[in-house]
C-alpha positions as CSV (number, residue, x, y, z in Angstrom):
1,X,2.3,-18.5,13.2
2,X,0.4,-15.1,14.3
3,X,-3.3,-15.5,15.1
4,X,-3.6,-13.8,11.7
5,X,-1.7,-16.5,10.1
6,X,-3.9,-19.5,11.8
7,X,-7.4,-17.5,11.2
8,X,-6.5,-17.9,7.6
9,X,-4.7,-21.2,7.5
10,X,-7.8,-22.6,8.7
11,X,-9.9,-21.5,6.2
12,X,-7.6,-22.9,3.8
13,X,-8.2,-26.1,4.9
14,X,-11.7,-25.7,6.0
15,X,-11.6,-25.8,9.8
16,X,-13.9,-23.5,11.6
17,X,-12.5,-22.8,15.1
18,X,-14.9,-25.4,16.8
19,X,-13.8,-28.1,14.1
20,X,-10.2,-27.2,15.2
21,X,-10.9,-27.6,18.9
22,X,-11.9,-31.2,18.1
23,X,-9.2,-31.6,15.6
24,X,-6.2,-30.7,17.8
25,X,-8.3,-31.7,20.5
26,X,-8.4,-29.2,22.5
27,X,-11.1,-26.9,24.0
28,X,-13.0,-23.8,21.8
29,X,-11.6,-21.6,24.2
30,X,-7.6,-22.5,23.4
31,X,-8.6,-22.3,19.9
32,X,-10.5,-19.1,20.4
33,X,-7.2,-17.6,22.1
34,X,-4.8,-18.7,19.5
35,X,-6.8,-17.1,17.0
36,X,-7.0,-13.9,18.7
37,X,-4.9,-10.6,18.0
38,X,-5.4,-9.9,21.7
39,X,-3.4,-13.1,22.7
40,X,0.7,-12.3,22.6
41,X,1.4,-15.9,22.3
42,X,2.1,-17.6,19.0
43,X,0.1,-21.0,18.2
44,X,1.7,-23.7,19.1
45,X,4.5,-24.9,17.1
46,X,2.5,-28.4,16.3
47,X,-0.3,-27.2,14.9
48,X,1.2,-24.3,12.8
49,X,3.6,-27.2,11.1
50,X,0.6,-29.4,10.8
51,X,-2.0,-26.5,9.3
52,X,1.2,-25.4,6.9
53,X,1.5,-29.1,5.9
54,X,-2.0,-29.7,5.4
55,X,-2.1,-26.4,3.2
56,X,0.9,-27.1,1.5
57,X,-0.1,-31.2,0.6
58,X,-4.2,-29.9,-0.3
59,X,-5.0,-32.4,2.6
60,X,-8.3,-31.7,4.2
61,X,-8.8,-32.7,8.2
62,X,-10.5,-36.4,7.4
63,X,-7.2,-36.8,5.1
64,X,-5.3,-36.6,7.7
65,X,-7.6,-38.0,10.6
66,X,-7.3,-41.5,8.0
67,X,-3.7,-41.3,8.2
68,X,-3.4,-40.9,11.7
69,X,-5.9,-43.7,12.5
70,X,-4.3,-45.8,9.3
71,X,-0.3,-45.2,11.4
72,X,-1.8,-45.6,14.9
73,X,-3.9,-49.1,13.1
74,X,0.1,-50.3,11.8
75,X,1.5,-49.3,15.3
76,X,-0.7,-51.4,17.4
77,X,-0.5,-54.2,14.4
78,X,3.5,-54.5,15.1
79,X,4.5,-52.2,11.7
């Protein structure tokens, strides 16, 4: 994913890049750099798939915030 790409998968999903920071949890300045055209570095692998999913499933950032906590809630739980 270009920073092209990310700048406008994350407004399909409606994450501005300080949301994202605390999304992917990671600093503004990461996210500021993967969405710059001056950075030669594609975004991470991780959070392309997971912006592409999100896009592709119409799942906003508490959507999948829920499932997380909902998977990590069944992990500790034994399931």
């Amino acid at each position: 994913m270009t920073p092209a790409e990310y700048r406008a998968a994350l407004e399909e999903v409606g994450l501005t890049l300080s949301s994202a920071s605390k999304f992917f949890q990671t600093d503004e300045r990461t996210t500021r750099r993967w969405a710059s055209d001056d950075d030669r570095k594609d975004v991470p692998r991780a959070v392309a798939m997971t912006l592409r999913l999100m896009a592709k499933y119409g799942l906003s950032p508490n959507d999948v915030t829920l499932m997380m906590h909902e998977a990590e809630a069944a992990q500790d739980a034994g399931g």
